[in-house]
N, C-alpha and C positions, 0 to 999 in steps of 0.2 A: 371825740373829735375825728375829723376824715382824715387828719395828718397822723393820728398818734396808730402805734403798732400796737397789733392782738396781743392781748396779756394771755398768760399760758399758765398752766399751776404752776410750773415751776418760775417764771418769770418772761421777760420781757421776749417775745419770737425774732430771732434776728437774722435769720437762715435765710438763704438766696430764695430768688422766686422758684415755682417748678417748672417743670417742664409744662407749657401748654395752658398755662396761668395767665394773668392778666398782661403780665408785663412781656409776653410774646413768647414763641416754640423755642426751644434750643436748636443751635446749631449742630447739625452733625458731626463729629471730629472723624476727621479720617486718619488712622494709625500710621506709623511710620513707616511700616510696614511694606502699606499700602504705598506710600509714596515714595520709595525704593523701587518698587515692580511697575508700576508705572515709569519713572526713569529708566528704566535697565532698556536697551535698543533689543530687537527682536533678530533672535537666530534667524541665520541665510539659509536658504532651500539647501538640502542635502543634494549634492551630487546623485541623478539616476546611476550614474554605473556604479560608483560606490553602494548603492541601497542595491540594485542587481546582485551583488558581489555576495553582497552578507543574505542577500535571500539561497544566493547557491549552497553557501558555505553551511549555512544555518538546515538545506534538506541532505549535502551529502554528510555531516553528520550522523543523520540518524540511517543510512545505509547508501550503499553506493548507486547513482544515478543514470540512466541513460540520458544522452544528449535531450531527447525528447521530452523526456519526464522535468527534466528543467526548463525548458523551454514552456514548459502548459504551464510550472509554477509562476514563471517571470509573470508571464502572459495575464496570469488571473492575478498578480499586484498591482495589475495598469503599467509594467514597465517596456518601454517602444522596443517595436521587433528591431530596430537598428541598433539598438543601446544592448538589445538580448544577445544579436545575433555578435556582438564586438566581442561580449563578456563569456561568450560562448567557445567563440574561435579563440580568444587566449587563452582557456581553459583545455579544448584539447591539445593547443600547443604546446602546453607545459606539461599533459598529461594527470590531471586534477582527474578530468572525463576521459574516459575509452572505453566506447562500444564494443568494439572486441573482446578485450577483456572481461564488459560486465556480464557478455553473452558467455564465454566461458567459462566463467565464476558459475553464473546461475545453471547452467546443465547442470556441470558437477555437483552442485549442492542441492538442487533441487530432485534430481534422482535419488543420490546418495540419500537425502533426507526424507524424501514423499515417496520416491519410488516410481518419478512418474517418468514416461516413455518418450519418446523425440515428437510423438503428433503433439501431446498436452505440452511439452517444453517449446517445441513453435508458435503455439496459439499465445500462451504466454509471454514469449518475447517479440510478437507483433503488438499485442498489448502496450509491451512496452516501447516502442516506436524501433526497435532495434531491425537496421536495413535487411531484406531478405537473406545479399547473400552473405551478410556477417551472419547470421543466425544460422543458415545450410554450414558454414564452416564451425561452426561452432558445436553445433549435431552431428557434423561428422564424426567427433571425437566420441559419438557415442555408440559402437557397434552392435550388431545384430545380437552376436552371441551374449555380449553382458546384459543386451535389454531382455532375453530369454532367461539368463540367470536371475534377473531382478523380480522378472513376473514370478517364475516357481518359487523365490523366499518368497514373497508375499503371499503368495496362496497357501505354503507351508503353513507360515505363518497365522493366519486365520481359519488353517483347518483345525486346528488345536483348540478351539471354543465353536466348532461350528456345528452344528444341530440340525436335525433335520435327515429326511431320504435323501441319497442319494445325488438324484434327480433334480430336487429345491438347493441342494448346495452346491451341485454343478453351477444353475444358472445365476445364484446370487453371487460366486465367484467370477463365473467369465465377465459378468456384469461390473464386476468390479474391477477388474483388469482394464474393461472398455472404456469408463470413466477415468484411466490413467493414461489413455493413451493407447493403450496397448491393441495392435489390429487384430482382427477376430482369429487370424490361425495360430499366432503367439497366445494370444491366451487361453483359445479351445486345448492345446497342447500341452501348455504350464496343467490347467487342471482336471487334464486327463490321465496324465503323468501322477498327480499329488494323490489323485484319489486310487491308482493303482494299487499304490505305496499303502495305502492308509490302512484298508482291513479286506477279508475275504469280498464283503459284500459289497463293498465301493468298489472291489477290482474288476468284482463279475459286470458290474453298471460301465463300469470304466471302457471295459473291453467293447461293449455294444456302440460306443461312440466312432462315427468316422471323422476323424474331426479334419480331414479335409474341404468334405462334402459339407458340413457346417460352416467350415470359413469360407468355400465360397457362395454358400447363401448369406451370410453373415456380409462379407463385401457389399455382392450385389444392393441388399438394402441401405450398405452406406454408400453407394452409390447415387440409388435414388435419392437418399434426404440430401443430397447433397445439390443434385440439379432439379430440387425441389424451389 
């Protein structure tokens, strides 16, 4: 009969229709869950200066910052130069940021630590947006005579694994003074002095050096690349 239900081995089938069966689809249930987070109202935009704040907070963390250098962070989170420039100015008023300072933090440490000379520590702190003449005041602290003593350790320094005539470890060293910074009569001088020292036959090399007349050829050419 059309009315009576499917016999089953075990007996009579009396279980709900299925999904998608005659008697239509089920209903989807949606979880409580779900209907929780839909009620809940949606968070208000964060304040930009408060998000400014913690992006500051969040790079002087990890080392101290010039005005500048936070200013390109703000910049590249989308946050407005007015809203930068607010959270900025309260920053050095409180002294959070100081340019000065960071300039003369960085000489001291980055000599002390790399060895490098007043030309490579200016390039460096124009890099980092730090004003001209907070950078000149900040290189003043760093005189003739110590940047003379710093070049001779380091030549010292790497004349003790260095190999080679004479002549090949001259120029691999002044080269490497040049790369620090160091102008060509400082470091013609550093390792003409080092190689003196070193043995009979660097002395005799050493002595043939005018290392004048090398630094101002040596100039000269940084001269040209430069009004190049």
């Amino acid at each position: 009969m059309a009315g009576r239900r499917a016999r089953t081995g075990r007996g009579w089938d009396a279980s709900p229709p299925r999904t998608g069966d005659a008697s239509g689809p089920a209903r989807p249930r949606r979880g409580r869950r779900a209907e929780q987070q839909t009620d809940e109202p949606e968070s208000p935009p964060r304040d930009e200066a408060e998000v400014a704040r913690e992006i500051c907070l969040r790079q002087l963390a990890v080392r101290p910052r010039t005005r500048a250098e936070l200013a390109g962070a703000l910049a590249k989170r989308g946050i407005s130069e007015q809203v930068s420039a607010e959270v900025l100015d309260r920053y050095d008023e409180v002294g959070i940021i100081d340019d000065a300072a960071f300039a003369r933090a960085w000489v001291s440490s980055r000599h002390a630590g790399r060895g490098l000379a007043r030309r490579a520590l200016a390039n460096e702190l124009r890099q980092k947006g730090v004003d001209g003449e907070v950078a000149t005041e900040a290189l003043g602290e760093l005189d003739e005579e110590t940047e003379a003593d710093t070049a001779r350790a380091l030549v010292d320094r790497k004349l003790r694994t260095a190999r080679g005539e004479p002549d090949a470890v001259f120029r691999r060293l002044v080269g490497m003074l040049a790369r620090k910074g160091y102008p060509p009569g400082v470091a013609i001088r550093a390792v003409k002095d080092a190689l003196a020292a070193q043995s009979a036959e660097a002395a005799e090399f050493a002595e043939q050096i005018d290392a004048d007349a090398l630094a101002d050829a040596e100039g000269e050419l940084d001269r040209g690349r430069l009004a190049e």
